[in-house]
C-alpha positions as CSV (number, residue, x, y, z in Angstrom):
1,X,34.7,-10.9,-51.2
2,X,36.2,-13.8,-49.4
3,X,36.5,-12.5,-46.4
4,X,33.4,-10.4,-46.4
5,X,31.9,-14.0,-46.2
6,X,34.2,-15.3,-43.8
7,X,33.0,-12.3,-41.5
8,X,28.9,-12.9,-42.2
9,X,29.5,-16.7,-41.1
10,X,31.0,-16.0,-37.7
11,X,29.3,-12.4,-37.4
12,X,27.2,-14.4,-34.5
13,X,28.9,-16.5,-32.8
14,X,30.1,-16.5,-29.6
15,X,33.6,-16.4,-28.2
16,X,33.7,-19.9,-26.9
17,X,32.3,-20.8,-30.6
18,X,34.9,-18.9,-32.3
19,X,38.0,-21.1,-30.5
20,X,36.4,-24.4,-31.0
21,X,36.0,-23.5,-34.6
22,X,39.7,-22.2,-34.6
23,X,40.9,-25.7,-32.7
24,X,39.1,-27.5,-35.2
25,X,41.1,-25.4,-38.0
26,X,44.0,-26.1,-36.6
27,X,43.5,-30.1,-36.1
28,X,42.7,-29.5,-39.8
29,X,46.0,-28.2,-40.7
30,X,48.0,-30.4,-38.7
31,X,46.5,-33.1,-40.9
32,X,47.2,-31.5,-43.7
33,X,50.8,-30.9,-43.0
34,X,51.1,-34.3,-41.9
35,X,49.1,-35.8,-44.7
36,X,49.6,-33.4,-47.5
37,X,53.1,-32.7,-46.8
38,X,53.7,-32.9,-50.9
39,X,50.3,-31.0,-51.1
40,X,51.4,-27.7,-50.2
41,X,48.4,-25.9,-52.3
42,X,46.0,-27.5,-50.5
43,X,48.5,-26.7,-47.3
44,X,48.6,-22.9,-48.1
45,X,44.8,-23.0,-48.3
46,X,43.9,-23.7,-44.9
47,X,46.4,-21.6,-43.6
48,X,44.9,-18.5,-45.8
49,X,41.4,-19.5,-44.4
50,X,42.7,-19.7,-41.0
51,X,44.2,-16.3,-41.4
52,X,41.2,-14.5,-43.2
53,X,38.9,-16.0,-40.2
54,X,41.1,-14.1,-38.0
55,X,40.8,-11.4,-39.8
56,X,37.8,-11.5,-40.5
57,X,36.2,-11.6,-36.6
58,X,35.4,-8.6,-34.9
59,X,36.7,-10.0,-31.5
60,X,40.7,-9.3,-31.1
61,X,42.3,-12.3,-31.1
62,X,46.4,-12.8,-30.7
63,X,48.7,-15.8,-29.8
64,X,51.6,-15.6,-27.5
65,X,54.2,-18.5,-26.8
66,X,55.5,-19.5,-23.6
67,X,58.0,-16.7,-23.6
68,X,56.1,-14.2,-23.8
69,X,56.7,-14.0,-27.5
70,X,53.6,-12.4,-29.6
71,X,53.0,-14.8,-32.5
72,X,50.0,-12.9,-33.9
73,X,47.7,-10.2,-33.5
74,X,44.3,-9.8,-35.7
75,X,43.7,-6.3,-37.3
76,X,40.9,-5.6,-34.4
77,X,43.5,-5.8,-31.7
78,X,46.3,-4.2,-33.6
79,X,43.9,-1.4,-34.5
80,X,43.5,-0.9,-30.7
81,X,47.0,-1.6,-29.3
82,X,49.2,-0.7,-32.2
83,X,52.0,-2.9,-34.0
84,X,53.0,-5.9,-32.3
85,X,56.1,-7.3,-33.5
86,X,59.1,-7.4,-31.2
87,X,56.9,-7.0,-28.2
88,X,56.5,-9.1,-25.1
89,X,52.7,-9.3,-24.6
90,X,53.3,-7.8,-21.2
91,X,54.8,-4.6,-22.5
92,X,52.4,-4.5,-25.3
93,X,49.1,-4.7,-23.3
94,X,50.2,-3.8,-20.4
95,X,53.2,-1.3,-20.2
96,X,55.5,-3.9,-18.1
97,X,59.2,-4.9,-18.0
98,X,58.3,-7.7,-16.6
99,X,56.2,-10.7,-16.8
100,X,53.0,-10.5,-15.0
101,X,50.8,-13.1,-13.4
102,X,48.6,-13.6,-16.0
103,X,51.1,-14.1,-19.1
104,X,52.1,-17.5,-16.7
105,X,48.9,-18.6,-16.1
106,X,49.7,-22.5,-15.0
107,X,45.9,-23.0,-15.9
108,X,46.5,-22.7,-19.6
109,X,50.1,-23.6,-19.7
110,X,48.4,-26.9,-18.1
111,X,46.0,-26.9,-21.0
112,X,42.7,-25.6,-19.2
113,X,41.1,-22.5,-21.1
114,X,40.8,-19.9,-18.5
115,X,37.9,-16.6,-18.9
116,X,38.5,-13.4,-17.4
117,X,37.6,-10.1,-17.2
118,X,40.7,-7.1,-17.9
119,X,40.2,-3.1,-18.0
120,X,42.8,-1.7,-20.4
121,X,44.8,1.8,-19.4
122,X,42.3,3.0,-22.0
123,X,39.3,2.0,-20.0
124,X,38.2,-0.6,-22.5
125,X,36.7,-3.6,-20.1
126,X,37.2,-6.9,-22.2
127,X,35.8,-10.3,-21.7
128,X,38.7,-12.7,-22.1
129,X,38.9,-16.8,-23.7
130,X,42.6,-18.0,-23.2
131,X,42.7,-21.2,-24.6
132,X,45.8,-23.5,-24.5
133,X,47.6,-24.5,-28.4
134,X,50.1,-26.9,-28.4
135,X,52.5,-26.8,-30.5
136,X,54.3,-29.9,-33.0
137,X,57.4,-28.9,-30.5
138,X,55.0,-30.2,-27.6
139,X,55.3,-26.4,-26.4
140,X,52.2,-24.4,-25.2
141,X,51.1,-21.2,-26.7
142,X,48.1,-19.3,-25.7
143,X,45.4,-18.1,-27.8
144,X,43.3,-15.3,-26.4
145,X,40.1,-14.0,-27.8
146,X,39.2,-10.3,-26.4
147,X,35.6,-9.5,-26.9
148,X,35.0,-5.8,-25.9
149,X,32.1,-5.5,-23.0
150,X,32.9,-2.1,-22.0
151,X,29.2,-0.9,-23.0
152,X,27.6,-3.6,-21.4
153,X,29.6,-3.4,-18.3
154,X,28.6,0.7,-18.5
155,X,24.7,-0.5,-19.1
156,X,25.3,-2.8,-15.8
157,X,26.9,-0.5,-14.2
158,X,24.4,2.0,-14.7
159,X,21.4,-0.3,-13.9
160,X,23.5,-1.4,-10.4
161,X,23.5,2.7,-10.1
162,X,19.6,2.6,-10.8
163,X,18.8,0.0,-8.3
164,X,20.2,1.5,-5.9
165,X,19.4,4.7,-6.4
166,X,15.9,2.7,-6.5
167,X,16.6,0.7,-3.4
168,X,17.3,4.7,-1.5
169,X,14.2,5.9,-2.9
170,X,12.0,2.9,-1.6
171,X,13.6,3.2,1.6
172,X,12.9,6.6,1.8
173,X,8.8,6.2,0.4
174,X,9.0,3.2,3.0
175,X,9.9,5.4,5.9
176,X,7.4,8.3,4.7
177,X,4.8,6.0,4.3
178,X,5.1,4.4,7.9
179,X,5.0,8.2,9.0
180,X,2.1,9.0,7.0
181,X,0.1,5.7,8.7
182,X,1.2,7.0,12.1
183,X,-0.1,10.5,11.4
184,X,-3.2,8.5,9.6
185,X,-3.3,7.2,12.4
186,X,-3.6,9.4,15.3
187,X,-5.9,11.6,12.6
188,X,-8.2,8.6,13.0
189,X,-8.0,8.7,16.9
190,X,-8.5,12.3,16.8
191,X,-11.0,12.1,14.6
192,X,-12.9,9.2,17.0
193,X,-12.1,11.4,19.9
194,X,-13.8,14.6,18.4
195,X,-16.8,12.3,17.5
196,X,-17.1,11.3,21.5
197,X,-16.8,15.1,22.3
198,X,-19.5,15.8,19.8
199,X,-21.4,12.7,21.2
200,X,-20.8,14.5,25.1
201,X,-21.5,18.1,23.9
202,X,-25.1,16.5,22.2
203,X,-26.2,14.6,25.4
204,X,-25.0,17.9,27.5
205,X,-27.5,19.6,25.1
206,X,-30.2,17.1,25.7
207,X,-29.9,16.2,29.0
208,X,-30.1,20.4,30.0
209,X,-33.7,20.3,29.1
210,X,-35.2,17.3,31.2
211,X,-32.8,18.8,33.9
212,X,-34.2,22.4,33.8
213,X,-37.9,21.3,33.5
214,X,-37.2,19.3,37.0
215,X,-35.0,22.9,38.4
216,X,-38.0,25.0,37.3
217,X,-40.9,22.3,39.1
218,X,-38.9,21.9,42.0
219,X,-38.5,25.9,42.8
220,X,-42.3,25.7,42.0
221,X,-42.9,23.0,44.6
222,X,-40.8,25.3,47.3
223,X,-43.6,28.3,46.9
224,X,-46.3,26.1,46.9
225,X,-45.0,24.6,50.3
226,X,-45.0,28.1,51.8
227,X,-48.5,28.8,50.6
228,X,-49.3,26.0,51.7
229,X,-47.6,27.1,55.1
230,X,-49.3,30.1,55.4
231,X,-52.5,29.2,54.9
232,X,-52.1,26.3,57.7
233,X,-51.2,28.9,60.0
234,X,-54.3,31.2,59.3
235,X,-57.2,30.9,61.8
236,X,-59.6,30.1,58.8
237,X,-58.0,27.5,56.1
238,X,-59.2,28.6,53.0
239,X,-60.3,24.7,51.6
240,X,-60.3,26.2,47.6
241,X,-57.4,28.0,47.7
242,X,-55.5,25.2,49.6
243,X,-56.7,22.4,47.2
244,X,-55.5,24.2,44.2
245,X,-51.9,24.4,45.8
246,X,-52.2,20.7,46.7
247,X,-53.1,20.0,43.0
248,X,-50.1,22.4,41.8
249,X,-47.7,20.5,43.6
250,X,-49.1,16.8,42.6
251,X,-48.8,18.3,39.1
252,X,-44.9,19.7,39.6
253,X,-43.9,16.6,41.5
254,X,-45.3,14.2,38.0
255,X,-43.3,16.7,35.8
256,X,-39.8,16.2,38.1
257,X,-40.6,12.7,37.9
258,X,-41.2,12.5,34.6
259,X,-37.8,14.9,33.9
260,X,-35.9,13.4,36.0
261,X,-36.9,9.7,34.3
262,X,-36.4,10.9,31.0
263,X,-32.6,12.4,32.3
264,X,-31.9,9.3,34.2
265,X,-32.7,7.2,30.7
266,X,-30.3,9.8,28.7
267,X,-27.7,9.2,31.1
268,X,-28.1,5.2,30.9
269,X,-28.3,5.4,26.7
270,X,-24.7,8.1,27.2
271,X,-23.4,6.0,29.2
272,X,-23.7,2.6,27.3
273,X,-22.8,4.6,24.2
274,X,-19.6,6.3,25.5
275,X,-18.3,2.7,27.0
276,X,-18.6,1.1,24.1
277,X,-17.3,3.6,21.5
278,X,-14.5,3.7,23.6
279,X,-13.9,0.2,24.4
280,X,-12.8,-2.6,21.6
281,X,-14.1,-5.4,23.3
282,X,-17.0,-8.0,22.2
283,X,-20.0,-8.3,24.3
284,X,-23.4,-9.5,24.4
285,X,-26.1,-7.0,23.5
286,X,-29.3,-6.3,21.7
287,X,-28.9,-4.9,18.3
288,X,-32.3,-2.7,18.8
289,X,-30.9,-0.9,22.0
290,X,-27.8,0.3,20.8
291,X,-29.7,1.7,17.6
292,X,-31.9,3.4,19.7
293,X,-29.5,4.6,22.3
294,X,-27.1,6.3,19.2
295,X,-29.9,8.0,17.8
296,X,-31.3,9.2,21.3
297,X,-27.9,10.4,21.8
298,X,-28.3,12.3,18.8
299,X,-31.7,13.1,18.9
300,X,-30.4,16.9,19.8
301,X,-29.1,17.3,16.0
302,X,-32.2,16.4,14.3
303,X,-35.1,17.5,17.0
304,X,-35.5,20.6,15.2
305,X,-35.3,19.8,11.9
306,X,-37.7,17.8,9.4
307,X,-35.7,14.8,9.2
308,X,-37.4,11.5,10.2
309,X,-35.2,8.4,11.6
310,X,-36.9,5.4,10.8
311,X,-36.0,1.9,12.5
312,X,-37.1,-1.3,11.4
313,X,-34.7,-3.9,13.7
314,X,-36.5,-7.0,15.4
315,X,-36.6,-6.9,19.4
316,X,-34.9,-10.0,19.7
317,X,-31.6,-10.2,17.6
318,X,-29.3,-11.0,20.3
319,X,-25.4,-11.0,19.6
320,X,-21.8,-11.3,20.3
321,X,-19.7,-8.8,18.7
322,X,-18.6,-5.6,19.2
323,X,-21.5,-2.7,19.8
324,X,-19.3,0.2,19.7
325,X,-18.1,-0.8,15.9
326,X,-21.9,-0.7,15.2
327,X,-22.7,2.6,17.4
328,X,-19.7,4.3,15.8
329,X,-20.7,3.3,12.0
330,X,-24.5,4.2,12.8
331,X,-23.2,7.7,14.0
332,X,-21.2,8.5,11.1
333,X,-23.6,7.2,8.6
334,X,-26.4,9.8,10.7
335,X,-24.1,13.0,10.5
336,X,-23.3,12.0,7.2
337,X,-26.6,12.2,6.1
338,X,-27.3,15.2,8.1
339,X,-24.1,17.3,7.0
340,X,-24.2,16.1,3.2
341,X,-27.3,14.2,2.6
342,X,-29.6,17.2,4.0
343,X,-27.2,20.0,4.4
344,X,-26.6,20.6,7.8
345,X,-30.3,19.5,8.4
346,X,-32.1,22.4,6.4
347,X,-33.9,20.2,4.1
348,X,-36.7,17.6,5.1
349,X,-35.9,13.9,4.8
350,X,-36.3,10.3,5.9
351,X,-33.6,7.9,7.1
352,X,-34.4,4.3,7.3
353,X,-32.5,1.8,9.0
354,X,-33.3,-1.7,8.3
355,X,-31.8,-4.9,10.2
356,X,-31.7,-8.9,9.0
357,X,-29.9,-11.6,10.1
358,X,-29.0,-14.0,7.3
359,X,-28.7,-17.3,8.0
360,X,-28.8,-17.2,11.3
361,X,-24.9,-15.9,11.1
362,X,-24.4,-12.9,9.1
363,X,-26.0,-9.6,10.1
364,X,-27.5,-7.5,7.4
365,X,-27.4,-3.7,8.1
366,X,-28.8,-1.3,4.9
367,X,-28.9,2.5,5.8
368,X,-30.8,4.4,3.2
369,X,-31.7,8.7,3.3
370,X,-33.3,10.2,0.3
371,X,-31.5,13.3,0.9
372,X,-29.1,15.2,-2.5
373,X,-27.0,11.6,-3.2
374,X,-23.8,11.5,-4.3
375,X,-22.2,12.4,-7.3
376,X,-20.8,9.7,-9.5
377,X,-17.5,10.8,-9.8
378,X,-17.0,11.0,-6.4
379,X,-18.9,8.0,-5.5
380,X,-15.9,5.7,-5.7
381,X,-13.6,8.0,-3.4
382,X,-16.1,8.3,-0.8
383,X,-13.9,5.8,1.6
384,X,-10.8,7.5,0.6
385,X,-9.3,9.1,3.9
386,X,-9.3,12.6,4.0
387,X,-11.5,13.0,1.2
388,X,-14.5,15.0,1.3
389,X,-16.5,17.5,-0.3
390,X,-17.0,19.5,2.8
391,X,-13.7,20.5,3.7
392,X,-14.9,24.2,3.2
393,X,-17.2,23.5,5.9
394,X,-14.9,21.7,8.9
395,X,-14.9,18.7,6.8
396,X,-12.1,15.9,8.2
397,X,-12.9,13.3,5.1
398,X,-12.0,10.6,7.8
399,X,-16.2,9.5,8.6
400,X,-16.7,7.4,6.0
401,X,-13.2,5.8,5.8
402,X,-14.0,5.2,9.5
403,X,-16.9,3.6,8.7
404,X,-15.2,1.3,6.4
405,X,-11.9,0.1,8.6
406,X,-14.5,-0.6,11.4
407,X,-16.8,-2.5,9.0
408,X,-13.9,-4.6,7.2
409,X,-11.0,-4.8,10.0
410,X,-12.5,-5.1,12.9
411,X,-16.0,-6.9,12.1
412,X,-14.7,-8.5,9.5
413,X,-17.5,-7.5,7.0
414,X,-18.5,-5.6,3.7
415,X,-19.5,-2.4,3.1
416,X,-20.6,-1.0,0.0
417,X,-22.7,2.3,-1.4
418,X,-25.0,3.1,-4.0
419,X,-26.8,6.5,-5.1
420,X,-28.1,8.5,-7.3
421,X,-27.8,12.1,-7.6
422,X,-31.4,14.0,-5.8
423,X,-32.8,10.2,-5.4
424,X,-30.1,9.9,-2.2
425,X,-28.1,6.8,-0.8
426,X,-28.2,3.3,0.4
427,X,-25.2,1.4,2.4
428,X,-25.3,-2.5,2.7
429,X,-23.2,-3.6,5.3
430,X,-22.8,-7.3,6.3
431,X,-20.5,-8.8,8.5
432,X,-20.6,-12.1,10.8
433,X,-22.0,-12.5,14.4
434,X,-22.7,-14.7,17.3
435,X,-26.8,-15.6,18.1
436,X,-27.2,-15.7,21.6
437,X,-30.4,-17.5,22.8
C-alpha cells in the first residue's frame, strides 16, 4: 500500500522532477546520518522511502560509481536489462569489455547533469538525465534516469515520414497545377482566338451581301451602257427608250453607292473591332461606337431571328481604358444569350444594354435578356472555367469565365449575375475609367 502511494505521487512528474526530488532525499539522509547517527530508526526510514520511490517510478533509474561499478538498478530497468550485480554498466547496457565514452563523461564526473538520447540493441530509444552524486568519500557517482520515448520517437518519426510524404505530394499538385494554368491558359487564347474567327467568318457573312448587291448593279450598269451604245448609233434615237436606260443606270449607280457605303462602314466597325480584341492596350474611345460596332459585327447572327438588341448608352461618354475588354465581354454576353438564353436564336427575345457612369469615375454596364434564365444550382458555377451546360452542343465553358478575368483583372472591376428561371438574366458590371473631355 505504501508504495502504491509512493507511485500515484510521482506517477506525473517529469524526469528532471524526479532527481531534484531524489537530491533532495538524499540531502535528507545525509542529515540524518549526520544528525541522527544514534537514530538509526528514523535512519532506516528514509533509506526505505528512498528505495520504495525508486521502486516505485516507472522510469529506470540506476547508479554507477566512478569505476564503472553498478550500485543500483530499479525493478523497471532490471526488468528490461536483466540482473545487475557484478556488472560493469558498460557490459550490462551495452555488451562492451571496455569502458565507453559515455560511462567517463567529464560533464558529470565534473558535477553538470548531462541529457541524452541512447537506442538500446533492443531498439528501445530512451531519453536520458545523468545527474552527478557525490559521495561522503568526495567520490562521484552517476545517477541516471531512463525514460522510454521509443513511441514518441516512432509517432515523430512517422509524422517526419508524413510531412514529407506531404511536402512530395504538394510539390507534385504544385507542378500539375502550374501545368493545368498553362493549359488554362492557352485554352483561354484558343478560345479568344476562335471567338476572332467567329467574329471574321460573321463580317465575311455580312459583308457578302452589300458586296454582291454592288457585283449584281455594276454588271447591270455594263448592259445598260451598251443599250445605251446602240441606241446612239441608230439613225433615229429612240428618246423613251433611252431615258428609261438613263434612269436604270442612275438607279444601279445609288444602289452600288449605297452597297458599297454600307461595306465600306462594315469594314471600318471589323476593323476597329478586330484591333482592339486583339490588342491590350488603353485608348481613348466612345463607349457608344464600340457597342454598336460589336453588335454590327454580329448583326449576321441575329438578322434572321426575332431577337431585338436594345441600346440605351449616351453619345458622349468618352474614356480611357481598354475597348477590346469591353467589345470582347459584350460579345460573349450576346452569344451567350443567343446560344443559352434563346437557344441558338429560335425563340423571340429582347436584349437591353444599358450604360451609366457613376460619379463621374466608375462605369456602370447592366446586360439584361429575358430569354429561359439560369438555373439556380448552376447559377453560382456559371464563371467556373470549362463549365457549361452546352458541352453537348460545342460548348468550351470558357465565355463567361472570360468575361469575368477581363472584367476583374484587367479592368479591375465587378461582375455579378442574377436570374430567374423563364424570367431570364441581368449582369452588373462596374469597373473604373478615365472621362475625357
Amino acid at each position: 500500500m505504501e508504495n502504491n502511494s509512493v507511485m500515484a505521487e510521482f506517477a506525473n512528474h517529469t524526469p528532471e522532477e524526479l532527481v531534484a526530488e531524489i537530491l533532495r532525499l538524499k540531502d535528507e539522509l545525509k542529515k540524518s546520518d549526520s544528525n541522527y547517527k544514534n537514530a538509526g530508526k528514523a535512519f532506516d526510514m528514509e533509506k526505505d522511502k528512498l528505495k520504495n520511490i525508486f521502486e516505485a517510478i516507472q522510469d529506470g533509474i540506476y547508479i554507477v560509481n566512478r569505476e564503472c561499478d553498478i550500485e543500483y538498478v530499479n525493478p523497471v530497468l532490471e526488468k528490461q536489462f536483466g540482473p545487475y550485480q557484478g556488472h560493469k554498466c558498460y557490459a550490462y547496457f551495452h555488451g562492451r569489455d571496455e569502458v565507453c565514452p559515455w560511462c567517463k563523461n567529464e560533464d558529470v564526473h565534473a558535477g553538470k547533469t548531462v541529457q541524452w538520447e541512447w537506442t538500446s540493441a533492443a531498439g528501445t530509444t530512451f531519453d536520458l538525465l545523468d545527474t552527478p552524486l557525490k559521495n561522503q568519500d568526495g567520490t562521484i557517482s552517476k545517477l541516471e534516469l531512463f525514460r522510454d520515448i521509443s513511441d514518441r520517437k516512432k509517432i515523430e518519426d512517422e509524422l517526419k515520414k508524413s510531412h514529407d510524404d506531404l511536402a512530395d505530394r504538394t510539390q507534385e499538385l504544385s507542378t500539375t497545377l502550374d501545368h493545368l494554368k498553362k493549359t488554362q491558359n492557352q485554352l483561354v487564347d484558343s478560345e479568344k482566338m476562335a471567338s476572332l474567327g467567329r467574329l471574321v467568318a460573321g463580317f465575311a457573312h455580312e459583308l457578302n451581301t452589300p458586296i454582291g448587291v454592288a457585283i449584281g448593279s455594276a454588271s447591270m450598269l455594263q448592259r445598260k451602257a451598251k443599250q445605251v451604245s446602240v441606241l446612239m448609233d441608230q439613225e433615229e434615237v429612240d428618246v423613251d427608250e433611252l431615258l428609261a436606260t438613263l434612269k436604270s443606270i442612275d438607279k444601279g449607280s445609288v444602289l452600288i453607292l449605297s452597297n458599297l457605303e454600307r461595306a465600306a462602314n462594315l469594314v471600318t466597325s471589323f476593323k476597329r473591332t478586330a484591333v482592339d480584341q486583339t490588342s491590350d492596350e488603353a485608348r481613348v474611345f466612345h463607349v457608344h461606337q464600340v457597342l454598336n460596332d460589336t453588335i454590327n459585327t454580329l448583326s449576321n447572327r441575329f438578322k434572321k431571328t426575332d431577337i431585338v438588341i436594345q441600346m440605351d448608352c449616351p453619345d458622349n461618354i468618352k474614356v480611357k481604358s481598354l475597348p477590346g475588354a469591353l467589345d470582347q465581354i459584350i460579345t460573349n454576353l450576346l452569344m451567350n444569350s443567343f446560344t443559352h438564353g434563346f437557344n441558338e436564336g429560335q425563340n423571340a427575345g429582347i436584349i437591353q444594354i444599358n450604360i451609366q457612369l457613376l460619379d463621374g469615375e466608375q462605369l456602370h454596364l447592366e446586360y439584361s435578356d429575358n430569354g429561359k434564365g439560369i438555373a439556380s444550382e448552376n447559377l453560382e458555377k456559371i464563371f467556373e472555367p470549362f463549365f457549361t451546360t452546352h458541352r453537348a452542343h460545342g460548348g468550351s465553358g470558357l465565355g463567361m469565365y472570360i468575361c469575368y478575368n477581363l472584367v476583374t483583372t484587367q479592368l479591375h472591376g465587378t461582375l455579378t449575375c442574377e436570374s430567374i428561371v423563364s424570367e431570364g438574366v441581368v449582369f452588373k458590371i462596374d469597373y473604373p475609367i478615365e472621362i475625357q473631355k
